[in-house]
N, C-alpha and C positions, 0 to 999 in steps of 0.2 A: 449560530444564533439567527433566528429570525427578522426578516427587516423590521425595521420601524412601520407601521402601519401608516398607508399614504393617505391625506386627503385623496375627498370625495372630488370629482370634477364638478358634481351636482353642489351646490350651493347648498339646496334643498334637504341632501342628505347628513349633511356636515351637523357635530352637533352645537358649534357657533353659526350654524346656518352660512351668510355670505361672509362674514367675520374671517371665518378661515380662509378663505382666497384671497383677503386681505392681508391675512398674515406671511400665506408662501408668496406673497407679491413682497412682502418687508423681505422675510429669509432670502431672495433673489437680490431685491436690493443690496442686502448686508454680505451678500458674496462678492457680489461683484463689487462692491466700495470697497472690502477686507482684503480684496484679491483672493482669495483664498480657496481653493480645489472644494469643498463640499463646507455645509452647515447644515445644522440640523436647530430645531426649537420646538418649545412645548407648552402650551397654555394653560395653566389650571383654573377651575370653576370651582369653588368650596371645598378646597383640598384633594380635588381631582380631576386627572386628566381629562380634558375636552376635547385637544387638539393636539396633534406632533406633525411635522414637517418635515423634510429633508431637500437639499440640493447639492447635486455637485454629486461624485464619488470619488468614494476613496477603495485603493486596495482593484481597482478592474467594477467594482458595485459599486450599491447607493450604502450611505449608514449604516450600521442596524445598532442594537441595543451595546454591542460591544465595540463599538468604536470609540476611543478616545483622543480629545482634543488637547494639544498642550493650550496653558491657560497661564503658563509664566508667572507674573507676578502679582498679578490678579488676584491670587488666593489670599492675598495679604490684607484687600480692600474688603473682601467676601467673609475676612474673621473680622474684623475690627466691627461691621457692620454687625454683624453677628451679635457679638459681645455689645455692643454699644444695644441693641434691640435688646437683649437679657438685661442690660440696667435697668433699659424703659421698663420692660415687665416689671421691675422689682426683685429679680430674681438673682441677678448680681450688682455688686456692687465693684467698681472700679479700682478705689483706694484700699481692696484686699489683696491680702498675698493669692497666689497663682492656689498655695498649700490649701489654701482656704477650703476649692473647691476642686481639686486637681490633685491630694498628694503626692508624693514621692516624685514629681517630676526630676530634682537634681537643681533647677531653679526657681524652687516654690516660695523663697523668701520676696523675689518680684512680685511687685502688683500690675494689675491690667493695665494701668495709668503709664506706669513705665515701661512694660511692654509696649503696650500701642504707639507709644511717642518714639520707641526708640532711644531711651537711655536708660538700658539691662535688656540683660536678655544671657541667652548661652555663650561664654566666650567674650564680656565686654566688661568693662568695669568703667567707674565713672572716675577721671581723673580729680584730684583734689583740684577745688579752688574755679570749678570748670564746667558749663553744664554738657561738654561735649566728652564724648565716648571715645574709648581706644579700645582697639582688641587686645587681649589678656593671649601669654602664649599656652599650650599646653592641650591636653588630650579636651577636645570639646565632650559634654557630659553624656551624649548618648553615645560616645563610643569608647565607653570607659566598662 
């Protein structure tokens, strides 16, 4: 795959103009603070790309399009956002089961509310009398 397309050195040419040299000045900063071998980042302007960056390399090169970052747990902050942005629209509502809009999951009788919080989910059940959660034993649903 091809690299990521580098800024410009020229300010002038960039299409944030100086903005961008500002930005691989952040991406610099944010390696070196993360400690971490390479970072890449990407600016959008009305739903499209403006600016991409990269530092550091990985693999003997620099980034390119297929390089993948682990993101750990993070993904977990990036759906709730998600979903909580889809209430604001009006598009979801929270206190709906998952089936609402999601069938045949295998836990479509959970709502967002429960999921998000953390009491249901795959593999949990809510103990009587309790608002705290214990894992349930047995084949978890997607590998049934």
């Amino acid at each position: 795959m091809a690299p990521l397309p580098q800024p410009s050195a020229d300010p002038a040419a960039q299409p944030l103009g100086g903005t961008g040299k500002s930005l691989l000045s952040r991406l610099a900063r944010a390696q070196t603070l993360g400690r971490v071998p390479s970072v890449a980042g990407c600016a959008l302007v009305e739903g499209r790309t403006a600016w991409t960056g990269v530092r550091g390399r990985v693999g003997g090169g620099p980034p390119t399009l297929d390089t993948q970052y682990r993101i750990g747990s993070l993904t977990k902050s990036f759906t709730a956002v998600l979903v909580m942005r889809l209430r604001d629209r009006g598009e979801l509502r929270t206190d709906h089961p998952l089936d609402w809009y999601l069938p045949g999951t295998g836990i479509g009788d959970r709502t967002f509310e429960q999921l998000l919080s953390h009491t249901a989910g795959p593999g949990f059940s809510a103990r009587p009398g309790s608002a705290s959660t214990t894992r349930t034993s047995g084949t978890p649903f997607w590998a049934r």
